[in-house]
C-alpha angles and dihedrals in degrees: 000000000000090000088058084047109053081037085053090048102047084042086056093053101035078052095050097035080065096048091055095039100057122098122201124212114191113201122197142191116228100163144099099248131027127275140196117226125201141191145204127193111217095189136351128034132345122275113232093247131011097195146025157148117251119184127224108289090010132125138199123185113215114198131197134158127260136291104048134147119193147106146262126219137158127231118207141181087041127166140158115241123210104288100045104267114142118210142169139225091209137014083016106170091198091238089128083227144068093267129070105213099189101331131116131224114269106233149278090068131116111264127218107193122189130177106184127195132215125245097028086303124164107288122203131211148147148169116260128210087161088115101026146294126261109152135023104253135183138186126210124183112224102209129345129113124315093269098064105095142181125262142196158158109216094163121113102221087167081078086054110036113131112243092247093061094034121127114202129213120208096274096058097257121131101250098174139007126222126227120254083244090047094040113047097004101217115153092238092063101036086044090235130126115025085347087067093122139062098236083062111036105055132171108301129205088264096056097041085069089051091044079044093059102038114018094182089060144091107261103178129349096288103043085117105135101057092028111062123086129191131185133177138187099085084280119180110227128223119208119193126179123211096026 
């Protein structure tokens, strides 16, 4: 009998120890069309998919367990040729398929970046245009303390994307917008070579469209100060594209 017990009991707080230690992210669909987000885990557990389709005004809520670092993007104008194979216009992580399974989005795309800490910890997120901007995008912590605050970047910088960054769907629209790094790959715009600090590589002309558009995001590698959320509280978080 004591050993059901104390089996019982560890059951009990294996059991309860899951349940703390889950986050929640509720993505939602805002747009017009549908969209297929993905997602990619940096460090921690798994998250329990890492790609699928939401239609417009839908919502899925994806879970994993603290701690966990990754990112959020969307992928838009996807469709699956004759042989199976599933492809993007924009955000397009090159599985072949609807789910990611460990690949990122190949830029330009809108990045939603988390790091999340265990036992109601500080959490840490932001929106990143570092690599190029291909939806509007917003973050809204659900719970946590009074300092935890939404984001977003409701901007469309597709409608002012310099010709020269300017990604173009079939029919001839601009569907997403490199970055100057991305685009034209000089060091003083991708902040490398002797531009490797932030005293000198500053905002330039071309993120300062991006900053223009979407103040809360990261416009360029060192857009740290304005760009940099935290939360804590052990908070669930709800993305929706297209706000």
């Amino acid at each position: 009998m004591a050993i059901q017990i104390h089996l019982f009991t560890l059951s009990f707080i294996l059991f309860s120890f899951s349940e703390v230690y889950t986050v929640e992210f509720a993505v939602q669909n805002n747009c017009k069309f549908p969209i297929w987000p993905g997602a990619l885990t940096g460090a921690g557990s798994q998250l329990s998919t890492t790609g699928f389709e939401i239609l417009p005004g839908s919502t899925l809520t994806v879970t994993t367990s603290p701690p966990w670092s990754g990112r959020f993007w969307a992928r838009t104008h996807c469709s699956t040729d004759a042989t199976g194979k599933f492809s993007c216009g924009t955000g397009d992580c090159g599985s072949g398929q609807v789910t990611c399974d460990g690949a990122g989005a190949i830029p330009p795309a809108s990045l939603l970046e988390f790091t999340i800490a265990p036992n109601g910890g500080r959490d840490f997120f932001d929106i990143s245009l570092v690599d190029g901007f291909n939806l509007p995008v917003s973050v809204t912590p659900i719970g946590g303390s009074s300092e935890c605050k939404s984001v977003i970047c409701a901007g469309n910088v597709n409608g002012v994307c310099p010709p020269e960054l300017a990604v173009k769907g079939q029919g001839g629209g601009v569907i997403a917008c490199k970055s100057a790094c991305l685009g034209l790959n000089r060091p003083e715009y991708c902040c490398s070579g002797g531009y490797d600090q932030p005293q000198t590589c500053p905002p330039t002309n071309y993120s300062k469209i991006f900053k223009n558009e979407c103040p809360d995001a990261y416009s360029y590698a060192y857009d740290d100060k304005t760009s940099t959320f935290t939360c804590t509280g052990g908070a669930n978080y709800g993305i929706t594209f297209c706000p």
